[in-house]
C-alpha positions as CSV (number, residue, x, y, z in Angstrom):
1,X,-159.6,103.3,-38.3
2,X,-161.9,105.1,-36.0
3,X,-164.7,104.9,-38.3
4,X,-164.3,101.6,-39.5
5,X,-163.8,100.2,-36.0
6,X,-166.3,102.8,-33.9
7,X,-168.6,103.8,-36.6
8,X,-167.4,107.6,-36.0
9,X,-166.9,109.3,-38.7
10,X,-163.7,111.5,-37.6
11,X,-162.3,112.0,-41.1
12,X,-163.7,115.6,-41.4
13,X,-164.3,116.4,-37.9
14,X,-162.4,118.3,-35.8
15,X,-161.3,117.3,-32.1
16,X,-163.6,119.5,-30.4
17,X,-166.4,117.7,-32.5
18,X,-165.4,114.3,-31.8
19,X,-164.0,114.5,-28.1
20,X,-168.0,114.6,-26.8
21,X,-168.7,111.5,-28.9
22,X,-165.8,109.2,-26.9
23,X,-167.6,108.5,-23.7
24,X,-170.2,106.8,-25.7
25,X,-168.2,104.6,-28.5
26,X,-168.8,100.8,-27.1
27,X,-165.7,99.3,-26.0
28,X,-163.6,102.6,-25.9
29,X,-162.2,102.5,-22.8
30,X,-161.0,105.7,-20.8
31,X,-157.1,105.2,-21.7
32,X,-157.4,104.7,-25.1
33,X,-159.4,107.7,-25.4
34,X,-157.2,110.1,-23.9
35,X,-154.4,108.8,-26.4
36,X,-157.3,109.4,-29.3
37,X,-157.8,112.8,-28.0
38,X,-154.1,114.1,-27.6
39,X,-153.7,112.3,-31.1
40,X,-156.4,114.4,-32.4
41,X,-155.0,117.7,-30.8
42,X,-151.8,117.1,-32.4
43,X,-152.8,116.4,-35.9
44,X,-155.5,119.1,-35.4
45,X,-152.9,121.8,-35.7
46,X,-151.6,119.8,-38.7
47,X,-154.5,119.1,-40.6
48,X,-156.2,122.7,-40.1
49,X,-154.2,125.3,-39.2
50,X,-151.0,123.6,-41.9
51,X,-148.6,123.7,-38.8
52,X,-145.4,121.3,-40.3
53,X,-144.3,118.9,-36.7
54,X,-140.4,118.5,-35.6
55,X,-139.6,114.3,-36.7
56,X,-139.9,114.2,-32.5
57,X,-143.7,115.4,-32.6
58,X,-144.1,113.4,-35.7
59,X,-142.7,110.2,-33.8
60,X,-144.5,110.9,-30.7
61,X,-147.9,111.5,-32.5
62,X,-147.0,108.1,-34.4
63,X,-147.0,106.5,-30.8
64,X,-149.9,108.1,-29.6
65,X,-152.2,106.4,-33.1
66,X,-150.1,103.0,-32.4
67,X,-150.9,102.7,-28.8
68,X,-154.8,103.5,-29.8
69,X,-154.6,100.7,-32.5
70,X,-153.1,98.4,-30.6
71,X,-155.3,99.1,-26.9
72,X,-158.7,98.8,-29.2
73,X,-157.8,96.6,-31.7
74,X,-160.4,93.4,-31.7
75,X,-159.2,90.8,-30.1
76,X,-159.1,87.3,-31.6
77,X,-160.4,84.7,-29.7
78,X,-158.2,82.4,-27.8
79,X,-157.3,79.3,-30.2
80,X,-159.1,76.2,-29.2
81,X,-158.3,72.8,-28.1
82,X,-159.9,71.3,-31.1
83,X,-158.2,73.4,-33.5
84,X,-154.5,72.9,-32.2
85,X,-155.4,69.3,-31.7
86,X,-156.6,69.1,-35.6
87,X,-153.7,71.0,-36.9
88,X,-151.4,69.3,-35.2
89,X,-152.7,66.1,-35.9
90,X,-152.7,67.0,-39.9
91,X,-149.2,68.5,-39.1
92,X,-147.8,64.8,-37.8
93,X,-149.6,63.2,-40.5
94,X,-147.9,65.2,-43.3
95,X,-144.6,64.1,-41.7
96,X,-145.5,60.5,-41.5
97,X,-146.3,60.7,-45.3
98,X,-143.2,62.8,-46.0
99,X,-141.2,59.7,-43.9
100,X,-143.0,56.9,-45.8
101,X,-142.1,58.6,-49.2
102,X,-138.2,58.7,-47.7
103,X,-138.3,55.7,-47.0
């Protein structure tokens, strides 16, 4: 996700080698990088030293990646006007046509 969404490539990096890259990853605000870097602690010990979590620190860590995703995710612009108004109008149409066909 980092990568993809960044353009860091953390896969093979440890924390200590990503950590000084944060500050300058466009739109990676100062929250969302404190959960990335206690993310990367915990799955540091994991992923290099073969240290096997509790399901608590498993669950927590779990959090930690979810509340990243979710605080840097893209956001979709707001829906326009014009594209309620045209749905709904094709929306009310189908139903007319459904009503005629009833009828």
């Amino acid at each position: 996700y980092v990568e993809g969404r960044f353009g860091l490539n953390a896969t093979d990096l440890t924390r200590q080698e990503i950590v000084p890259h944060l500050a300058s990853l466009p739109g990676l605000d100062r929250e969302p990088a404190t959960q990335l870097d206690r993310f990367l602690s915990a799955t540091d010990r994991v992923k290099f030293a073969a240290f096997e979590p509790s399901e608590a620190e498993i669950e927590a860590t779990y959090e930690l990646a979810l509340g990243f995703v979710e605080a840097t995710a893209p956001r979709e612009d707001a829906v326009t006007e014009d594209t309620v108004t045209e749905d709904t109008v094709t929306e009310e149409s189908s139903r007319s046509e459904i009503g005629e066909e009833a009828a």
